[in-house]
C-alpha positions as CSV (number, residue, x, y, z in Angstrom):
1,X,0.0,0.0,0.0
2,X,1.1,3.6,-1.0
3,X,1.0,5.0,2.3
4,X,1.8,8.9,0.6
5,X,-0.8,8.7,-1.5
6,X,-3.7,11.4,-1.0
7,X,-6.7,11.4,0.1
8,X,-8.0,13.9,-1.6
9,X,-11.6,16.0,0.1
10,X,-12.9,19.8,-0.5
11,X,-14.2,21.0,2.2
12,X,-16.6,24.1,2.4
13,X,-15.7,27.0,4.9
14,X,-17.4,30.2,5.3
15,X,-15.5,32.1,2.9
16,X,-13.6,29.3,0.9
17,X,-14.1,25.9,-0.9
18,X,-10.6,24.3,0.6
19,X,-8.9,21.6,-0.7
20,X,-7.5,19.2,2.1
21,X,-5.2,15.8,2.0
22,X,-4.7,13.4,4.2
23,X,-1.8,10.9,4.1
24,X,-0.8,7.5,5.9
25,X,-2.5,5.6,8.4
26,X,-5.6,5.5,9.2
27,X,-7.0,7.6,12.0
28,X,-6.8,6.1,15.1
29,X,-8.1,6.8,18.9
30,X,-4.5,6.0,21.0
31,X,-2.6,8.3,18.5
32,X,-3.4,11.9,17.4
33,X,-3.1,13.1,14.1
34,X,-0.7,15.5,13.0
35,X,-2.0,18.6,11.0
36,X,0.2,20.7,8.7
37,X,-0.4,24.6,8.1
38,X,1.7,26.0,5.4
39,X,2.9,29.0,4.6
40,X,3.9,31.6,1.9
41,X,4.5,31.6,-0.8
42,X,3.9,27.7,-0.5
43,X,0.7,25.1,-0.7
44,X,0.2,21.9,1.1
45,X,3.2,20.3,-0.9
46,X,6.2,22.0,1.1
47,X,5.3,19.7,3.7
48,X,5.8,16.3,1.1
49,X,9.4,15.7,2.3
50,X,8.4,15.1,5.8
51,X,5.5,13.4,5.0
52,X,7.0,10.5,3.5
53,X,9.1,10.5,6.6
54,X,6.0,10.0,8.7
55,X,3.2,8.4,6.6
56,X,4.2,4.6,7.5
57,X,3.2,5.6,11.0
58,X,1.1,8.5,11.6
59,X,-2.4,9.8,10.2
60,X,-1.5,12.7,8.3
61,X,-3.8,15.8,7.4
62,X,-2.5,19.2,5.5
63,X,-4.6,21.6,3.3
64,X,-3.9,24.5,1.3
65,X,-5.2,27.7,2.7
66,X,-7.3,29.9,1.3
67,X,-5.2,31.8,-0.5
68,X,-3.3,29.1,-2.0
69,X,-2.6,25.9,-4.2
70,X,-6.3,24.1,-4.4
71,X,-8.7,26.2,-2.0
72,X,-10.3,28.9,-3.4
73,X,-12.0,32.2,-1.7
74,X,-15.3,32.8,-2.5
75,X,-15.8,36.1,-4.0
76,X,-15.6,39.0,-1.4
77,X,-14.1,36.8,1.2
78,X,-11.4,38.2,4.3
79,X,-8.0,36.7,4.6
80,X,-7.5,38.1,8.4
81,X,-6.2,35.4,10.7
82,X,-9.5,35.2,12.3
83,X,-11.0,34.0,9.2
84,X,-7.6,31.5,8.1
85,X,-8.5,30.2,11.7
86,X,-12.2,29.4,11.3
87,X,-10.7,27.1,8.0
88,X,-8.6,25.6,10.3
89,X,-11.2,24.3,12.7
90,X,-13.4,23.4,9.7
91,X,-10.7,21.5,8.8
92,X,-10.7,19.8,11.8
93,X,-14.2,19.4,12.4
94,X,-14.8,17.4,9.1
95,X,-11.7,15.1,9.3
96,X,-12.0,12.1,11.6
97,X,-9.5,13.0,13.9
98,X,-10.4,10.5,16.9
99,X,-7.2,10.4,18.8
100,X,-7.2,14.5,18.6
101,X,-4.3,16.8,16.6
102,X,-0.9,18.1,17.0
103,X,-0.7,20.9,15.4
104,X,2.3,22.1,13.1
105,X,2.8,25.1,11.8
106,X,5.6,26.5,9.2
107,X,5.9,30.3,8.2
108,X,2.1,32.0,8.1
109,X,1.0,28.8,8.9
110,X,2.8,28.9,12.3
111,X,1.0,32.3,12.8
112,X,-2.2,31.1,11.9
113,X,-1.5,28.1,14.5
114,X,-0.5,30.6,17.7
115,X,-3.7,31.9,16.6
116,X,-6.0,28.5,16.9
117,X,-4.0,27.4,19.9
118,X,-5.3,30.4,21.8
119,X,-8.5,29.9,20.2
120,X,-11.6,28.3,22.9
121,X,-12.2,25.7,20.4
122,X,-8.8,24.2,20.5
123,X,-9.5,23.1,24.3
124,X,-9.5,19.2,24.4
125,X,-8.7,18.9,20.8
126,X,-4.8,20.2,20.2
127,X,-2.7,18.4,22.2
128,X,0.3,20.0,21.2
129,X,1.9,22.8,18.8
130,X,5.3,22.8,16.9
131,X,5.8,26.0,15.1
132,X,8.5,26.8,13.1
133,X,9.2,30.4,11.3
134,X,6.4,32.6,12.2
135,X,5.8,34.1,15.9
136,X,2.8,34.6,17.3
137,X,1.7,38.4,15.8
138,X,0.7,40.2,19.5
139,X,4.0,38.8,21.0
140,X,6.0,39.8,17.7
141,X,4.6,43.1,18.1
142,X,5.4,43.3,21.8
143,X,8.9,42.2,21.6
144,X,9.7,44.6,19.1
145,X,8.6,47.4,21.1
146,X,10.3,46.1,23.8
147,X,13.7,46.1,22.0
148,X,13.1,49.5,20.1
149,X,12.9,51.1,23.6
150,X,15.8,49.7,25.8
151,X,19.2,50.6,24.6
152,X,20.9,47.4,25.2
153,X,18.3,45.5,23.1
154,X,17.8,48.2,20.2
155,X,20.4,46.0,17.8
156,X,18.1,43.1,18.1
157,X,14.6,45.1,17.3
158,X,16.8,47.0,14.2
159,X,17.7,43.8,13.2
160,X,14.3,42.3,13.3
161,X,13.2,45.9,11.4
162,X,15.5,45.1,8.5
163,X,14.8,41.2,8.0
164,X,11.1,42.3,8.1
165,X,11.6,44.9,5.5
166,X,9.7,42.5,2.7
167,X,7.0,42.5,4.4
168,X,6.2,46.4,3.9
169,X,6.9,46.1,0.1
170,X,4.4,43.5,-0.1
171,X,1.6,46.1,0.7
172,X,2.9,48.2,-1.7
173,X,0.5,48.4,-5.0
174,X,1.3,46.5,-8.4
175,X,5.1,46.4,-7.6
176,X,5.0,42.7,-5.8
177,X,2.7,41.8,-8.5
178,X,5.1,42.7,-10.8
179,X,8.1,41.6,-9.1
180,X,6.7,38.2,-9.3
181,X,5.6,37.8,-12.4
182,X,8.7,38.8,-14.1
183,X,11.3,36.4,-12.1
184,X,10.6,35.9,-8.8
185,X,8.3,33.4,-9.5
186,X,10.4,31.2,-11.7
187,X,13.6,31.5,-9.3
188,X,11.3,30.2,-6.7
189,X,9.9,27.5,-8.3
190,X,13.5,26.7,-9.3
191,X,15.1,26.3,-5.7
192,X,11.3,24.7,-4.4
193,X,11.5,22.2,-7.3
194,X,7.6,22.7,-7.7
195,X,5.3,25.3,-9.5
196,X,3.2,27.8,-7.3
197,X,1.4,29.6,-10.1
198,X,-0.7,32.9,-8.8
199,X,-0.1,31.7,-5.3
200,X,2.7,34.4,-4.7
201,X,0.2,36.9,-6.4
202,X,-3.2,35.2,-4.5
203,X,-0.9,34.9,-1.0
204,X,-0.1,38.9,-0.9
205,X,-3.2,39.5,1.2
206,X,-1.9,37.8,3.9
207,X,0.3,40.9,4.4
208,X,-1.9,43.8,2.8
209,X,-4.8,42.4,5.2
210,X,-2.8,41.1,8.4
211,X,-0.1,43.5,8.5
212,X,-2.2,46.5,8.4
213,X,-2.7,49.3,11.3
214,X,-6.4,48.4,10.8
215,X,-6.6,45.1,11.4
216,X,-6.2,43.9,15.6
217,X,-4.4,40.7,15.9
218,X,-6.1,37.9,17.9
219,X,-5.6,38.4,21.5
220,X,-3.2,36.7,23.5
221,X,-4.0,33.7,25.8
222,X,-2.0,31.7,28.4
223,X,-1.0,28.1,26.6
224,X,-0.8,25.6,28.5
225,X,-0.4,22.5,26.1
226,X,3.5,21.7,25.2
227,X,4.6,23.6,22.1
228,X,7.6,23.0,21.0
229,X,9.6,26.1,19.0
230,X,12.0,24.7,16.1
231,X,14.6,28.3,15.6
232,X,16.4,28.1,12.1
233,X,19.3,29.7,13.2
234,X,20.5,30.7,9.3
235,X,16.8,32.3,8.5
236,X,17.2,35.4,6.6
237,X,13.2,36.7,7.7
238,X,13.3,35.9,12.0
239,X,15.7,36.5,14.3
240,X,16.4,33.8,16.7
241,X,15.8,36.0,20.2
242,X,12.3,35.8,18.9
243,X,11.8,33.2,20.9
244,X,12.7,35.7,24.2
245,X,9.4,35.9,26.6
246,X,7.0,33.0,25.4
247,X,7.6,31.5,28.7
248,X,5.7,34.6,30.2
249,X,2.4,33.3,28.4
250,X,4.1,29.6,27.4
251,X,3.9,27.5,30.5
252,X,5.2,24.5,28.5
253,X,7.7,25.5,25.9
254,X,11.1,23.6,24.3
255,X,13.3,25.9,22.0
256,X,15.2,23.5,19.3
257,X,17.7,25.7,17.6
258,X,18.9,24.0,14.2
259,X,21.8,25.8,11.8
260,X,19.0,25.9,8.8
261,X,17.4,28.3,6.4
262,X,14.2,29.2,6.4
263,X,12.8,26.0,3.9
264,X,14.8,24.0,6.5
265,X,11.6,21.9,6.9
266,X,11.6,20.7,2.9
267,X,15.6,20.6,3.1
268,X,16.1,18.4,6.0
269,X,12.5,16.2,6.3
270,X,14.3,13.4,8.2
271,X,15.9,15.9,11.0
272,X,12.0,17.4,10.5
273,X,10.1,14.1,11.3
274,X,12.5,13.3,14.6
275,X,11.6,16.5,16.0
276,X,8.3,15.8,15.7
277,X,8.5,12.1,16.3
278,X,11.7,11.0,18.5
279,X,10.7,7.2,18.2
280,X,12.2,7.8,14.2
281,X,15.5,7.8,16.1
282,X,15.2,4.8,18.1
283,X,14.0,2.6,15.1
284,X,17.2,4.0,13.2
285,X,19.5,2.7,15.9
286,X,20.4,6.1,16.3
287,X,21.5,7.5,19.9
């Protein structure tokens, strides 16, 4: 049996017709099922690598947001992460998910899963939450105050400032457009060994929506289930001090700092999968 081959379902969401996969075992009560939320400029398919790692033992769900790959937005729809977090609990409501989820979350996808874990509806349902390359957007904004206003700390906000820089020319008008249309998006899709199409184009309202002085992040709740923060210590967008203060609001938090790039997660799917499952190790014979 081809234990990476999709499952292919659409599911309808208020706003969007998504498209979701699942992958490997069945679902089962004594194990949870791990969900995958992607990010940009990328679809449910960065996640592939690891998958493969994990499909001969684990039930498997990812989906392309809203913005990307197979889901569509229904005319007029929002792309705030209130709404990317509804899909993700309409995600979870229509998969058999018996044993619960651990959620995992990569780039806007991690943001979008700080977001559901503080959400009332996770309660009883995710069990645990592994993010890697996006920060929760209150505590981002908080830190960076924080740093901009003490002396000492000023080279880390500046920092932060300047690796963040993209992210104000992406609400810019027609320029991103353009910039991606004529050869960002084939150098992409060169290094990510896949095409993305429109979704750099589709995905752009992530930032012109959620970025915006008009638009109030969710608010921020104590977590109390384990989450486990994976820092890519060579990625060019986040600083690793990021990471500084989540055990103020994080009663239950492990920082693993690995010497990778941002696509770490499609570059290294075996380091990936033991992170997220030691047991890997063991059955390797490794230490």
């Amino acid at each position: 049996m081809d234990l990476l081959r999709e499952r292919h379902r659409r599911i309808e969401a208020e706003g969007a017709d998504l498209a979701v996969f699942e992958y490997g075992l069945d679902p089962d009560p004594a194990t949870p099922t791990i969900v995958f939320l992607h990010g940009y400029p990328d679809d449910h398919r960065v996640f592939h690598p690891v998958l493969r790692e994990l499909a001969p033992t684990h039930h498997l769900v990812a989906f392309d947001t809203r913005n990307a790959g197979r889901s569509r937005a229904h005319a007029g729809a929002g792309f705030t992460v209130a709404e990317l977090v509804d899909d993700i609990f309409a995600v979870l409501d229509a998969v058999d998910m018996p044993g619960g989820v651990r959620l995992v979350g990569h780039d806007w996808g991690s943001i979008q899963g700080w977001a559901a874990l503080q959400d009332e509806r996770a309660q009883g349902l995710i069990l645990d939450y592994t993010s890697i390359s996006g920060p929760d957007l209150r505590h981002f904004s908080r830190w960076l105050r924080r740093r901009l206003r003490n002396p000492r700390l000023v080279p880390q906000g500046v920092g932060q400032v300047l690796r963040s820089s993209y992210a104000g020319f992406f609400q810019l008008p027609v320029l991103p457009e353009a910039l991606w249309k004529y050869g960002l998006t084939r150098r992409y899709e060169l290094t990510a060994r896949r095409n993305v199409g429109q979704d750099p184009v589709r995905g752009l309202a992530l930032y012109r929506t959620n970025l915006s002085a008009a638009v109030t992040p969710p608010r921020r709740r104590p977590v109390t289930v384990p989450v486990h923060v994976i820092v890519l210590l060579k990625d060019p967008f986040l600083s690793p001090h990021l990471v500084d203060g989540l055990e103020d609001w994080v009663s239950d938090l492990t920082v693993t700092s690995v010497p990778g790039g941002h696509w770490w997660i499609a570059d290294r799917p075996r380091a990936f999968a033991e992170l997220l499952d030691p047991a890997l190790r063991d059955r390797d014979g490794h230490a």
